[in-house]
C-alpha positions as CSV (number, residue, x, y, z in Angstrom):
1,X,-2.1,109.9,118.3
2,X,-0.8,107.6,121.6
3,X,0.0,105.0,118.7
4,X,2.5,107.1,117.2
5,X,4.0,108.2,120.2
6,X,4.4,104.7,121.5
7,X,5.9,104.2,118.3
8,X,8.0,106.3,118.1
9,X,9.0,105.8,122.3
10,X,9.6,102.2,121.0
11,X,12.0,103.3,117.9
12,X,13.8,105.5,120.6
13,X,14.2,102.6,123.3
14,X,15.2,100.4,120.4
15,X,18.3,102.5,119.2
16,X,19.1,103.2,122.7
17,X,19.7,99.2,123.6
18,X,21.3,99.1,120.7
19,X,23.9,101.7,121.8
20,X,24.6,100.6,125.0
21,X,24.9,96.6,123.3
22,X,27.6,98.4,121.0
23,X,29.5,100.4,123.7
24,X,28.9,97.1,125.7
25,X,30.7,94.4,123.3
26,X,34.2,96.6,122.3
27,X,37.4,94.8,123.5
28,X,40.5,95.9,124.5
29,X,43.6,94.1,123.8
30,X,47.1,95.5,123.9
31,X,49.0,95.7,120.9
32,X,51.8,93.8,120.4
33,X,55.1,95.5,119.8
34,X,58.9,94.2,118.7
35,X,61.1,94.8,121.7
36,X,63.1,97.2,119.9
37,X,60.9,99.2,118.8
38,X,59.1,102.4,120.3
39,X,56.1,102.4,118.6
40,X,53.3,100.1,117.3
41,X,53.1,99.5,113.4
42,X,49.9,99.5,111.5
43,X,49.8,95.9,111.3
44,X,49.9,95.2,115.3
45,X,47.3,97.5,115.3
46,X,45.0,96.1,112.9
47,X,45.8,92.5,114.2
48,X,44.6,93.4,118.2
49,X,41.4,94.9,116.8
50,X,40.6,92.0,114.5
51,X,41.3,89.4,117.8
52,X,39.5,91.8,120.1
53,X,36.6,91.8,117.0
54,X,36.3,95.6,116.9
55,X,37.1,95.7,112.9
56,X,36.6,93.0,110.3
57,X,39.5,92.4,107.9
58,X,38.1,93.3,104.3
59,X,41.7,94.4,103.2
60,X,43.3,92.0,100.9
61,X,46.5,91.3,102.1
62,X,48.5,89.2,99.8
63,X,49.1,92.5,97.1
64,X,50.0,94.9,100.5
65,X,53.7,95.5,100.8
66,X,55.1,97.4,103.6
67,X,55.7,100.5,101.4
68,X,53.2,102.6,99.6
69,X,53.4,102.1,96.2
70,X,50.4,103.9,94.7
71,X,49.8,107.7,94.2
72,X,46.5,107.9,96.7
73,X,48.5,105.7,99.8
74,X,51.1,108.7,99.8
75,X,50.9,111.8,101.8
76,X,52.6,114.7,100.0
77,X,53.8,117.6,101.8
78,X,54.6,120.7,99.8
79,X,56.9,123.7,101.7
80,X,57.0,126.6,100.3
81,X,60.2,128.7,99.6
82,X,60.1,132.4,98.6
């Protein structure tokens, strides 16, 4: 019985460290922007997580373009009229 509660203490302690390691190792970098523009763009975003190593790249980017081409990278918005 005490070696399945210290077992499972030790589980509990483990997950814990690894928590506080996690919250621990984020980054924060600011985004760069173009001076005549308001707001960030996806891109600048993706690029100051990558350098701060938050996110690892696993898009490919040589077949991206800057517009959606595909169905499922679209958001449609339907408005009803009646």
């Amino acid at each position: 019985e005490r070696d399945v509660e210290r077992a499972f203490s030790q589980r509990t302690i483990e997950a814990l460290k690894a928590q506080v390691e996690n919250k621990r190792s984020r980054k924060r970098t600011k985004v760069k922007t173009s001076p005549n523009s308001k707001f960030a763009n996806i891109r600048a975003i993706q690029k100051a997580q990558e350098e701060a190593g938050n996110v690892e790249t696993t898009i490919d980017e040589s077949n991206r373009s800057e517009s959606p081409s595909d169905e499922e990278d679209c958001i449609v918005v339907a408005v009803g009229g009646g």
